[in-house]
C-alpha positions in Angstrom: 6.4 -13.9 7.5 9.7 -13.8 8.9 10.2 -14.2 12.5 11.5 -11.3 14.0 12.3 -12.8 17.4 14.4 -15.7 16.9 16.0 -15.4 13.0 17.0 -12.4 10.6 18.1 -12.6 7.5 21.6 -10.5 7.6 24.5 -11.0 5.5 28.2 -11.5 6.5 29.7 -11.4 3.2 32.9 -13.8 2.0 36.3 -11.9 2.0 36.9 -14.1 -0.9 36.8 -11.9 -4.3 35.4 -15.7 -6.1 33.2 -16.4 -3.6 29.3 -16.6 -4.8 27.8 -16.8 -1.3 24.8 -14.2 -0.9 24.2 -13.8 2.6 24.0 -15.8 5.8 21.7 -15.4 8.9 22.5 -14.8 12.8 20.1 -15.7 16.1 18.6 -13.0 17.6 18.7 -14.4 20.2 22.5 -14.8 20.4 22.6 -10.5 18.5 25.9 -9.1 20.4 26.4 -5.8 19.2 23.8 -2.5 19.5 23.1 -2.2 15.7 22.1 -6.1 15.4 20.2 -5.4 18.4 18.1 -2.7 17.2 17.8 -4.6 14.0 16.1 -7.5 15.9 13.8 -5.6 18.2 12.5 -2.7 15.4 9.8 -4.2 12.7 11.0 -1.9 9.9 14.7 -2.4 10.2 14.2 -5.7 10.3 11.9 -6.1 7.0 14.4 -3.7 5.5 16.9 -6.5 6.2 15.2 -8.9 4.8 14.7 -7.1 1.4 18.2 -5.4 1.0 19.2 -9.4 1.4 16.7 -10.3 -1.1 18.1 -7.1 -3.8 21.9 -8.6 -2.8 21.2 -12.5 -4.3 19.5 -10.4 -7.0 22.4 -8.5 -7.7 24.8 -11.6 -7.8 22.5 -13.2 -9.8 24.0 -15.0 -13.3 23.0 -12.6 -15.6 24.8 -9.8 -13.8 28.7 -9.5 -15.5 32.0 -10.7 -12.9 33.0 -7.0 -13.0 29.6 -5.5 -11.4 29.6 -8.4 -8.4 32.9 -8.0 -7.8 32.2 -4.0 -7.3 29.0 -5.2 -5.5 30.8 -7.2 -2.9 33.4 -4.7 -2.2 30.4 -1.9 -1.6 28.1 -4.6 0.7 31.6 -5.0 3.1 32.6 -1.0 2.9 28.3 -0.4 3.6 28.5 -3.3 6.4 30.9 -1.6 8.2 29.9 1.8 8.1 26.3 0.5 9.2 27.7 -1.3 12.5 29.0 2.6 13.3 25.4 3.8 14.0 23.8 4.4 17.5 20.6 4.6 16.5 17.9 3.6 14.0 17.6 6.9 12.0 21.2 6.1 11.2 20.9 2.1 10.4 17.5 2.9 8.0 19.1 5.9 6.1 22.1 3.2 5.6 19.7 0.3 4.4 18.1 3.2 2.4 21.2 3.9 0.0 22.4 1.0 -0.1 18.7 -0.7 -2.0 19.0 2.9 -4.5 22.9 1.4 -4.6 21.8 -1.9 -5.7 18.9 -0.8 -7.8 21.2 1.4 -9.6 23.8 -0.8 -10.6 21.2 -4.2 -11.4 19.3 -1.8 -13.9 21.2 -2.4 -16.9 21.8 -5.6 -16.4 19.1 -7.7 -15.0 15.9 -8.2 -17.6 12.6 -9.2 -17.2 9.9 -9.5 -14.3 12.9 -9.5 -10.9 11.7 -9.5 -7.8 13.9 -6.4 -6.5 12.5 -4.2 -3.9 13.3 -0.7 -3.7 13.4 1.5 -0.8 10.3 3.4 -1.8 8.3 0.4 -2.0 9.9 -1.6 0.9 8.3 1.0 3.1 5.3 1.2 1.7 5.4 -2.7 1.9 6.4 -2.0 5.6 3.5 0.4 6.3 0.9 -1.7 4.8 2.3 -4.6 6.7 2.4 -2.6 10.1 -1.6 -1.5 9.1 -2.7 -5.4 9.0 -0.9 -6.3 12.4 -2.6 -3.3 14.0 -6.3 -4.8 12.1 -5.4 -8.2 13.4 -4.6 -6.8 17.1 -8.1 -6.1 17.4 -10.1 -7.5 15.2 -11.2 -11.3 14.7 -11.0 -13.5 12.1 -14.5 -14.6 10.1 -13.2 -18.3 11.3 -12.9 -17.3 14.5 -16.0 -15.0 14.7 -18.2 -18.2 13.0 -16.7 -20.5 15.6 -18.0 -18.3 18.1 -21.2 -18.0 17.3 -21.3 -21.5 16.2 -21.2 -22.3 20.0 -23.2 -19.6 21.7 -26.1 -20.8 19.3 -25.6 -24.4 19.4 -29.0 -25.2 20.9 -31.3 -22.6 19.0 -30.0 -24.3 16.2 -30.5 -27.9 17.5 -34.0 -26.9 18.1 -35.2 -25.4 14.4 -35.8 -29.1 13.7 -33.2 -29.9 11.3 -31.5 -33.0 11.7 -27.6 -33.8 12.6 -27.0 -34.7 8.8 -28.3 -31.7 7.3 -26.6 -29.3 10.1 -23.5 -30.9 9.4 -23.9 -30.8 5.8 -21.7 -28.3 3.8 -23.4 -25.3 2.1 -22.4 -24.5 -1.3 -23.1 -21.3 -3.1 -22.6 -20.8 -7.1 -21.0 -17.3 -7.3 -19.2 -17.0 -11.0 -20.7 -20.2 -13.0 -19.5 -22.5 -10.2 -20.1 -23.9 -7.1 -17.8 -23.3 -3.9 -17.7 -24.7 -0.4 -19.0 -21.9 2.1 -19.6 -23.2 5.7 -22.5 -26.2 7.4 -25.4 -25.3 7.7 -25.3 -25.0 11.4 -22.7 -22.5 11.2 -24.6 -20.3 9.1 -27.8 -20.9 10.9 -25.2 -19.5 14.1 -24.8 -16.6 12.4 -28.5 -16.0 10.9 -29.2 -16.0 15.0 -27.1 -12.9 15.2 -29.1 -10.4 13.0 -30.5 -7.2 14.5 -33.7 -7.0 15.5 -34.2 -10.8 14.7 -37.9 -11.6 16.0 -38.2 -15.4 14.5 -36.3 -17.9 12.8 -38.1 -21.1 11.8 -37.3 -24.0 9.5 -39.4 -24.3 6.5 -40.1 -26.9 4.1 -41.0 -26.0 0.3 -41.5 -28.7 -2.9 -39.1 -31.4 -1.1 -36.5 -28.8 -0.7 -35.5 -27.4 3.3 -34.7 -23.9 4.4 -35.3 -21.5 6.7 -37.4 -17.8 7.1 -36.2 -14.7 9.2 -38.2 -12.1 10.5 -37.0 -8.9 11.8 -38.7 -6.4 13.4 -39.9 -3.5 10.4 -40.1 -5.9 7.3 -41.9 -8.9 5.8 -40.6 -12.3 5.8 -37.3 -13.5 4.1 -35.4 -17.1 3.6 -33.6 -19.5 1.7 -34.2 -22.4 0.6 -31.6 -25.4 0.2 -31.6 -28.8 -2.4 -30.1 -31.8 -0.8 -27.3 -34.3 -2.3 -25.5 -36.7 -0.3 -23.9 -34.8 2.8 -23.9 -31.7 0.6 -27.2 -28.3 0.3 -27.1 -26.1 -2.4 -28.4 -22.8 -2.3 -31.6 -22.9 -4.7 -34.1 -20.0 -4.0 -34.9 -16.9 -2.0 -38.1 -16.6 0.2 -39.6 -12.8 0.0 -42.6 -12.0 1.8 -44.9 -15.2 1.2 -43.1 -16.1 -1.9 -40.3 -18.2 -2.8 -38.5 -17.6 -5.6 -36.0 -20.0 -7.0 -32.9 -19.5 -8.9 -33.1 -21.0 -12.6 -30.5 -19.1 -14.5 -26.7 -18.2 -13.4 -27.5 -14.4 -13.0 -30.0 -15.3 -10.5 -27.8 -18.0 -8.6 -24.8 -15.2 -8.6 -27.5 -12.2 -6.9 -28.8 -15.5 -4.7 -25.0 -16.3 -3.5 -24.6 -12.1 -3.1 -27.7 -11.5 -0.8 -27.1 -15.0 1.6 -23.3 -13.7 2.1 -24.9 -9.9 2.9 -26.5 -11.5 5.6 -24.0 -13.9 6.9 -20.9 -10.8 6.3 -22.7 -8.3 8.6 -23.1 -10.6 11.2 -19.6 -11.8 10.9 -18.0 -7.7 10.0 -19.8 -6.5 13.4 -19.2 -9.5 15.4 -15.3 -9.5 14.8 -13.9 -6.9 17.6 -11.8 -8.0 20.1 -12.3 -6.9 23.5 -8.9 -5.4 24.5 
């Protein structure tokens, strides 16, 4: 993401009529006038900076004819100018808002296939959704960040289930679409097992050479997984219901295995991730 505070993508266009040059960039740090100002310090007038400069290398692209960039860099100076008149950001978005429709209008005809041009419509939708995620991220954690957590609260319940330092450290891997993939150790998700409601119990168990673990929670039977060793690597193998263990044999069974170990681990992580403001 572009950062807002010490660079902005703005474009001081060549006088030159041959010049190719797209657009340059100035310091906020070292913005002068009022409209660069505003530019710098407002999050939407400074994202729709960034795409208008993006549409303008578009529109001087090589497949666009000498005649249209010609008119094109004659409109970006004449739309420069009348931009650096405004006093305030109504004025500078409705100016970055005609100018995109500008550019969209006269690249149509001329520029084929997928093109990365942004039009006003969708910049701000862009904008909106990007404005939604900072507000998420303002108070909400990260499941990294949640997992490290929790991986140090519970570091000695973990120690004392009885597993040993190799198989803590030992990365879990799940199968979820006809493969394998790296989740977390095993002490990290034993961390986050500790963190179910109502958890009573949480005991390591041992089953036909393989290791795992069984939960109980107050209001229902027994449940677990177990785990099947290889070098500094578990794999997720079977589900322990009640006083049964069931193991996974076919890859329908490892996918619904994979679904209901990440149900456990993803609502201890989704109610564990506010931030106290």
């Amino acid at each position: 993401m572009v950062n807002i505070i010490n660079k902005k993508s703005l474009f001081l266009l060549s006088m030159m009529a041959c010049s190719t040059s797209y657009a340059a960039s100035f310091d906020c740090n070292k913005a002068t006038s009022d409209v660069e100002k505003m530019i710098c310090s407002d999050h939407k007038l400074s994202r729709l900076d960034d795409y208008l400069s993006q549409n303008y290398k578009i529109a001087m692209s090589p497949d666009m004819p000498e005649g249209s960039k010609s008119k094109i860099r004659e409109s970006q100076i004449d739309w420069l100018n009348k931009r650096n008149t405004c006093t305030d950001v109504q004025c500078i978005e409705k100016m970055y808002s005609k100018q995109m429709d500008y550019l969209w209008n006269e690249c149509f005809d001329h520029i084929h296939g997928k093109i990365e041009y942004v039009k006003y419509s969708e910049a701000i939708d862009k904008i909106k959704r990007d404005l939604n995620s900072q507000e998420y991220n303002k108070t909400h954690k990260k499941p990294e960040e949640v997992i490290r957590e929790l991986s140090s609260k519970n570091t000695n319940k973990v120690q004392q289930l009885g597993f040993n330092n190799k198989q803590l450290e030992s990365t879990l891997y799940l199968n979820g679409f006809g493969t394998y993939f790296e989740y977390h150790t095993l002490k990290e998700c034993l961390s986050l097992i500790f963190e179910l409601p109502d958890l009573t119990s949480l005991e390591k168990i041992n089953y036909k050479g393989y290791v795992g673990f069984r939960i109980k929670t107050i209001g229902r039977p027994y449940s677990g997984f177990i785990f099947r060793e290889e070098n500094n690597e578990i794999y997720l193998s079977g589900l322990l219901a009640g006083d049964k263990i069931i193991e996974a044999t076919t890859e329908n069974d490892m996918r619904e295995l994979a679904r209901i170990f990440l149900s456990y681990t993803g609502y201890v992580i989704d109610n564990n991730n506010s931030k106290n403001l």
